[in-house]
C-alpha positions, 0 to 999 in steps of 0.5 A: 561205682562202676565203669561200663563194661563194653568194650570191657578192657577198653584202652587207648593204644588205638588212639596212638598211631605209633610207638614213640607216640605212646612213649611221649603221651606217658612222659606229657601225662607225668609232666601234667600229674607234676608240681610244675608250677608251670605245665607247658613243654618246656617246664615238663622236658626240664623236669622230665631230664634229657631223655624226653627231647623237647623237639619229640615232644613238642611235635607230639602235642602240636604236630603229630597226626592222632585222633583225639576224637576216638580218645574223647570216645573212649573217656566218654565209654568208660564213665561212671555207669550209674546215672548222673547229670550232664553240666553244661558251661563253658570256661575261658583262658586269659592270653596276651596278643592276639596270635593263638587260635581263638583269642579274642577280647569275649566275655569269660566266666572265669575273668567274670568280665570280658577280656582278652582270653579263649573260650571253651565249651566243655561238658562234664558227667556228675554223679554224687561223688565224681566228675567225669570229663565228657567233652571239651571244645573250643569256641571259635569266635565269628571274627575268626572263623571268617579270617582266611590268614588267622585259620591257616597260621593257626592250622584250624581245620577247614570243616571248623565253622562257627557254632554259637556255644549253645551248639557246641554243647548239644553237639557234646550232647548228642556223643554222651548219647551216642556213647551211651551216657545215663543222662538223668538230667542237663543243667547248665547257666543262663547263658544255655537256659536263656535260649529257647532253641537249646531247650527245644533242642533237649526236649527233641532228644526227650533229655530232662533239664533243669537250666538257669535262666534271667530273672527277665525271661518272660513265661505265661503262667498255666491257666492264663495264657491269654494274659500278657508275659510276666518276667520271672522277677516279677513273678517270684515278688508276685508269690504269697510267703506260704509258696514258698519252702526251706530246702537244704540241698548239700553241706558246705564248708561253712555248714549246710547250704540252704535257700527259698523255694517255689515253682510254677507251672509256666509257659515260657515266652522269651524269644516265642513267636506268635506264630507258632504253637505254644511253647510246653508246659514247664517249671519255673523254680523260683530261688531266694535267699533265707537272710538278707543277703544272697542272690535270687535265682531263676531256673526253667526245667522239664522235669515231671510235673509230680516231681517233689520241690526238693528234687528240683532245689538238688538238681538245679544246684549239681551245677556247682561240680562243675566250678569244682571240675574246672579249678582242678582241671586248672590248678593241679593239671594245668589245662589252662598252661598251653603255651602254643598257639595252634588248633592242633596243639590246643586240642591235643593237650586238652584231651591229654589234659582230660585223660589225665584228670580222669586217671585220677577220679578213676583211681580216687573212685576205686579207692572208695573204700578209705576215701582219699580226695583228688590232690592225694591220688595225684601225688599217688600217681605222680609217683607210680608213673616215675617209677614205670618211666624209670623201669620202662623196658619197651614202649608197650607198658601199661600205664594203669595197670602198673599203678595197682594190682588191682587196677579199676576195670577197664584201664588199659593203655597199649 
């Protein structure tokens, strides 16, 4: 699997104003590639030994002025170059107290109830074999956004407005674009299907979408416009067993991985008004499952009307990558460890944390050929970086480049 070519040895010394930044950035990137079981400063200075200073480092990542956007842009160039689909979601981090930037008591997928935590609204580009981080911003609650006191302690910048996540992630839509992704479709939960306005806002970007939605979303099927909305629930328990068909969409752990389905050309009027025109033709796919027990699922999508049922069944479970990209995100590189409390801080050790985790996929990616999974190639990495911090000669090594001959095209670091 390939990497864009343009710019074709693309790296990120750019992003990196000075020097002794690039030096701090290798030395926060081997930390977050540790066995720490904790990958906050402290832990990482501790385990670094007394060359990286805690006061250099903790600036770095909390004080020092460079740009993480231009970062994010050079990930976002340098993904897979064949085509995949863009997963939506958002994912929270438990905090105690109420004092860092964004904590509030909201729902979170990740406690699966609504807690004390932050939010982040985050994109991942999946093909079949890889993840590839693409964006990931936090969610500023209304309460704080509104809260002159809390923005300044916690140094937000002032163009921060609040955004409904569903914003957000069309606003991480729209740079996939801009930096030339091959979006092949969006999925993402019910919290983004549900909303009328995100969908309308993929089919204005002429994007494909297969998007999850609640069982009482109300669609009027084709041909009978004219009659009263149906939930989607009520629809599937309308359908004769002969609509229905067994698909296998991938092999799971415990064997293959296998539901009902059905799909109905339908118009979809939750949150539609009356007073404007009628809403496209789309799929309703319709999801059970094949024993007793399971969960049904809903999904709205604008894919072609000729596309085959197994298609749909693929497309709508990719969603599961993302599951996948955050407990690694989270378990081996430590994205939910930050520590600090500031709009800056978290933003910096996000975006570190990313280009870290992509460091990782690009070389797994490249060693396709005797197949090695995420956790190998971070041990592989942990030990490359220690031996180029231990002969480090000045502060313009390169940091892929020094862990293969032959590195994946296009890693370059300054």
């Amino acid at each position: 699997m390939g990497v864009h070519e343009g710019p074709k040895y693309a790296n990120f010394a750019g992003c990196f104003g000075r020097a002794s930044q690039k030096t701090n950035c290798r030395r926060y990137i081997r930390g977050l590639l540790s066995n720490l079981p904790r990958k906050s400063i402290q832990p990482i200075v501790e385990a670094i030994g007394t060359e990286a200073r805690y006061q250099s480092l903790h600036h770095f990542v909390t004080q020092a002025s460079w740009d993480t956007s231009r970062l994010w842009k050079q990930l976002r160039q340098m993904a897979p170059a064949a085509p995949g689909v863009l997963i939506v979601d958002d994912t929270g981090f438990p905090k105690q107290g109420r004092d860092s930037v964004g904590v509030a008591r909201q729902y979170s997928g990740t406690l699966g109830k609504v807690g004390n935590c932050q939010v982040a609204v985050a994109t991942v580009f999946a093909t079949k074999d890889l993840c590839w981080p693409v964006g990931f911003d936090l969610y500023l609650p209304e309460e704080w956004a509104k809260d002159r006191v809390r923005r300044s302690r916690a140094q937000v910048p002032t163009s921060v407005r609040f955004q409904e996540k569903w914003k957000i992630a069309l606003s991480q839509v729209d740079r996939a674009c801009r930096d030339g992704m091959l979006i092949d479709a969006v999925v993402g939960d019910a919290g983004y299907g549900d909303i009328f306005a995100f969908r309308q806002g993929l089919r204005d970007r002429r994007l494909r979408y297969v998007l999850a939605v609640g069982g009482r979303v109300s669609v009027k099927r084709e041909g009978k416009e004219s009659a009263p909305g149906i939930s989607a629930a009520d629809l599937a328990d309308a359908l004769p067993a002969s609509a229905w068909k067994t698909i296998r969409w991938r092999r799971g752990t415990k064997g293959p991985l296998q539901a009902r389905f059905a799909a109905v050309r339908v118009r979809a009027a939750h949150e539609w008004k009356k007073t404007a025109p009628w809403p496209p033709l789309e799929w309703l796919i319709l999801e059970r499952p094949v024993g007793p027990e399971g969960k049904r699922r809903f999904y709205l999508s604008n894919l072609p009307p000729r596309t085959l049922l197994k298609r749909m069944a693929d497309v709508a479970h990719r969603r599961w990558q993302v599951e996948k990209h955050f407990e690694r995100l989270k378990t081996e590189i430590g994205i939910d460890h930050f520590e600090g409390r500031s709009w800056p801080g978290w933003d910096h050790h996000v975006a570190l944390a990313a280009l870290t985790y992509a460091l990782v996929e690009s070389d797994r990616a490249a060693r396709r050929a005797s197949p090695k999974t995420f956790q190998m190639c971070r041990h592989i990495l942990q030990r490359i970086v220690l031996l180029m911090m231990i002969t480090e000669k000045n502060n313009d090594v390169q940091i892929i480049t020094s862990f293969q001959r032959d590195p994946p095209p296009g890693w370059t670091f300054g």
